[in-house]
mmCIF file of the C-alpha atoms, coordinates in Angstrom:
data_MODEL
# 
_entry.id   MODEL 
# 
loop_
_atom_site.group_PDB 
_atom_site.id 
_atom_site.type_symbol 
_atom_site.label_atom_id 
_atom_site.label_alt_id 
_atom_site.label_comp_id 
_atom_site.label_asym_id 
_atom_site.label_entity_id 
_atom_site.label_seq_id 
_atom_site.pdbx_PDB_ins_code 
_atom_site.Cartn_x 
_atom_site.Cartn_y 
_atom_site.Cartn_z 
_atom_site.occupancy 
_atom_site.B_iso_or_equiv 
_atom_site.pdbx_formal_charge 
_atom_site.auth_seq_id 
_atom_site.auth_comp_id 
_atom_site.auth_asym_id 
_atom_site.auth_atom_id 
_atom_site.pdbx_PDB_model_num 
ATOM 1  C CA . UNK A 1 1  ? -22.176 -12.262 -10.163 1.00 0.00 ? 1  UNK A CA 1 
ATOM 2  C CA . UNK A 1 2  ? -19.087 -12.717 -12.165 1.00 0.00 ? 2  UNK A CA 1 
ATOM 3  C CA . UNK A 1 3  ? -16.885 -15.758 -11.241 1.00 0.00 ? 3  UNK A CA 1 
ATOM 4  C CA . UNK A 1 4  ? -13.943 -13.218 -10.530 1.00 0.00 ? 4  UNK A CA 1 
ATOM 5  C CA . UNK A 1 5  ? -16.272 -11.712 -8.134  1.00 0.00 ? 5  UNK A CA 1 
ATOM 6  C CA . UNK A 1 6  ? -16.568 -14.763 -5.891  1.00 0.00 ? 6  UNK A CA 1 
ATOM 7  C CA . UNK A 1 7  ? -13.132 -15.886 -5.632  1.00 0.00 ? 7  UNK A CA 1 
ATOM 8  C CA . UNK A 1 8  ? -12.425 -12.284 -4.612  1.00 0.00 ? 8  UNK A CA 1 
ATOM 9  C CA . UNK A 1 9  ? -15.153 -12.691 -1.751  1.00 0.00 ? 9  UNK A CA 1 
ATOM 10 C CA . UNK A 1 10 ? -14.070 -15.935 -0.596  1.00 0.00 ? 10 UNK A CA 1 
ATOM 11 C CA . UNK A 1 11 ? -10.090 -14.262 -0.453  1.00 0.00 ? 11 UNK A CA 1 
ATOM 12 C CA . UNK A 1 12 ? -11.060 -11.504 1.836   1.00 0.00 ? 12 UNK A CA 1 
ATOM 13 C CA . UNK A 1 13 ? -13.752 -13.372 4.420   1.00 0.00 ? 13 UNK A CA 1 
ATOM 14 C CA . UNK A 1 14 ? -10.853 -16.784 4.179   1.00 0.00 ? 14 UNK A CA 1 
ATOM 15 C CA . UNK A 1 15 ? -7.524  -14.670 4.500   1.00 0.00 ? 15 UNK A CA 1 
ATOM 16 C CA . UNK A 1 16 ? -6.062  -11.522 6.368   1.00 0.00 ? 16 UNK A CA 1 
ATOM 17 C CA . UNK A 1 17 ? -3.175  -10.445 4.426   1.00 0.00 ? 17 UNK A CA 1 
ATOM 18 C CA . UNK A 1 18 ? 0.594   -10.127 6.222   1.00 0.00 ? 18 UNK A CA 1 
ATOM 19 C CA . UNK A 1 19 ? 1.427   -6.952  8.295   1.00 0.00 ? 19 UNK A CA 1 
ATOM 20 C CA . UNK A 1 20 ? 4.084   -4.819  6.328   1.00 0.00 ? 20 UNK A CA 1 
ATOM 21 C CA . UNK A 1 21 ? 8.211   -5.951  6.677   1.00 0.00 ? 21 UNK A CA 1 
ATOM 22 C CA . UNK A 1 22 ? 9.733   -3.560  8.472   1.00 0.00 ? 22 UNK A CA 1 
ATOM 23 C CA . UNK A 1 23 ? 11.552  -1.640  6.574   1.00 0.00 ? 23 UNK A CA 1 
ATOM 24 C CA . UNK A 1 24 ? 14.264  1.047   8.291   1.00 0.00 ? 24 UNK A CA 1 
ATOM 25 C CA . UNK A 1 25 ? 14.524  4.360   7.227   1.00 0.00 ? 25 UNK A CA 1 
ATOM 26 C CA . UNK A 1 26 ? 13.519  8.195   8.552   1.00 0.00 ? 26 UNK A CA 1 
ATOM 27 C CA . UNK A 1 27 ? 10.867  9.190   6.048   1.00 0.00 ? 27 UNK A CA 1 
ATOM 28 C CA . UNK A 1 28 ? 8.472   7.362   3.686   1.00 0.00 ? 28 UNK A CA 1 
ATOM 29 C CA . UNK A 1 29 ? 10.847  8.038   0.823   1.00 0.00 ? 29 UNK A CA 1 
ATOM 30 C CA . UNK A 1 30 ? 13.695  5.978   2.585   1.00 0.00 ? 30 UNK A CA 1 
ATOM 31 C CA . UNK A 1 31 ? 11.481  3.386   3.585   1.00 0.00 ? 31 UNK A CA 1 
ATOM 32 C CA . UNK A 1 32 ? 10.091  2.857   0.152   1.00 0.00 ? 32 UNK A CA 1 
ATOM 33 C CA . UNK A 1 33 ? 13.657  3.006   -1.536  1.00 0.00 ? 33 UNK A CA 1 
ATOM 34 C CA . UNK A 1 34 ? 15.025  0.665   0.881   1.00 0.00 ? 34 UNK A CA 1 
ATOM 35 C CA . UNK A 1 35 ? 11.698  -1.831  0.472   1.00 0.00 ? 35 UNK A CA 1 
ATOM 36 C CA . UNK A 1 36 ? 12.365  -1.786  -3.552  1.00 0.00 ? 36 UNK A CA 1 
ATOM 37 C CA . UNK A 1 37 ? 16.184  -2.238  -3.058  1.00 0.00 ? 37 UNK A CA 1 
ATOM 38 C CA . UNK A 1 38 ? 15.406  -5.296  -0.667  1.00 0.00 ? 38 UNK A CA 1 
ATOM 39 C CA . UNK A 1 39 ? 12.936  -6.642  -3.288  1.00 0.00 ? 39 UNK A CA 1 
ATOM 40 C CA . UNK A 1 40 ? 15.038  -5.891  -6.416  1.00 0.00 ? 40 UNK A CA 1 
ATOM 41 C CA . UNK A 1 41 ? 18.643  -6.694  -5.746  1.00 0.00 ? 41 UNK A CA 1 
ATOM 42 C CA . UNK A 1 42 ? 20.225  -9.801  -6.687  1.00 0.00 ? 42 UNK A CA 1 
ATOM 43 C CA . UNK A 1 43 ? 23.508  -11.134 -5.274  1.00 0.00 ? 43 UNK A CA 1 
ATOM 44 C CA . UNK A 1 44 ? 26.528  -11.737 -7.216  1.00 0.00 ? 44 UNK A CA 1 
ATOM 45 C CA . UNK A 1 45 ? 26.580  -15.600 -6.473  1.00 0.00 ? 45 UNK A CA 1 
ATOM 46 C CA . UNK A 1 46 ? 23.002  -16.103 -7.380  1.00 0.00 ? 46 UNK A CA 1 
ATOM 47 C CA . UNK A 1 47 ? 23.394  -13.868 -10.970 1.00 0.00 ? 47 UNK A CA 1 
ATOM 48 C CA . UNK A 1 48 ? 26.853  -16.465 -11.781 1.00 0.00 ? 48 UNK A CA 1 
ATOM 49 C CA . UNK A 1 49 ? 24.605  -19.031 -10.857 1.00 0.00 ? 49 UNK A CA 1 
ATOM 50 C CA . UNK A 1 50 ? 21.713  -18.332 -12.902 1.00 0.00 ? 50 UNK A CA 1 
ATOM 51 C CA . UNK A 1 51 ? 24.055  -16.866 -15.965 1.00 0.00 ? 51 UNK A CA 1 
ATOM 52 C CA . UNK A 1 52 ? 26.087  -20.876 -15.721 1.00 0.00 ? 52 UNK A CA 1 
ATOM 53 C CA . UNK A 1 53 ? 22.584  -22.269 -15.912 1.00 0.00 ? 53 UNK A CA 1 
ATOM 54 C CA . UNK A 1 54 ? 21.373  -20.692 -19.185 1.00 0.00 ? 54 UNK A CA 1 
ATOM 55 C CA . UNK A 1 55 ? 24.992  -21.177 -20.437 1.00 0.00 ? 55 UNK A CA 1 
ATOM 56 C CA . UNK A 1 56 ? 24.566  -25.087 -19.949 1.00 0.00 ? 56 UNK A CA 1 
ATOM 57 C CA . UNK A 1 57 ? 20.959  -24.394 -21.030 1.00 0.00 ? 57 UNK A CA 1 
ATOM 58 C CA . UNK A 1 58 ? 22.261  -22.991 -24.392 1.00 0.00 ? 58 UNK A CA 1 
ATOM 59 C CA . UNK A 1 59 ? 25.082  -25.520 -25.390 1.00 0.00 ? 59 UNK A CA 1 
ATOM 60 C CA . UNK A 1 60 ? 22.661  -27.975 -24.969 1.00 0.00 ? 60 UNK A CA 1 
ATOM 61 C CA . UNK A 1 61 ? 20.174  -26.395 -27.186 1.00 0.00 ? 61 UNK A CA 1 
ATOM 62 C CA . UNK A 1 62 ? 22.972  -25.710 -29.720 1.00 0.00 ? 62 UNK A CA 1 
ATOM 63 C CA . UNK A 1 63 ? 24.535  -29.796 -29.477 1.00 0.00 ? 63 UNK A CA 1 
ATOM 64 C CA . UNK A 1 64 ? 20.682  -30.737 -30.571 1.00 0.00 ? 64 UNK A CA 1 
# 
């Protein structure tokens, strides 16, 4: 048995994965869109946070 193959056994008997989010929307295709737009989208505060980081993270680099 390949060692892959046990910690894949041990997963499933050990853990029960989560239910699904819910997720609203009429039909499967709205549900799915709206599950990848929940998963996907960033907000504006945390992009200008994460673009000051790598700006501070880049003058630094450049100073050195």
């Amino acid at each position: 048995m390949h060692c892959w193959a046990i910690a894949l056994a041990g997963y499933n008997r050990r853990m029960r994965p989560l239910p699904a989010p819910n997720v609203p929307g009429k039909t499967e295709y709205e549900r799915f869109e709206n599950a990848l737009r929940k998963v996907l989208t960033v907000s504006k505060e945390e992009l200008l946070k994460r673009e000051a980081q790598e700006k501070r993270g880049h003058k630094r680099r450049k100073k050195s």
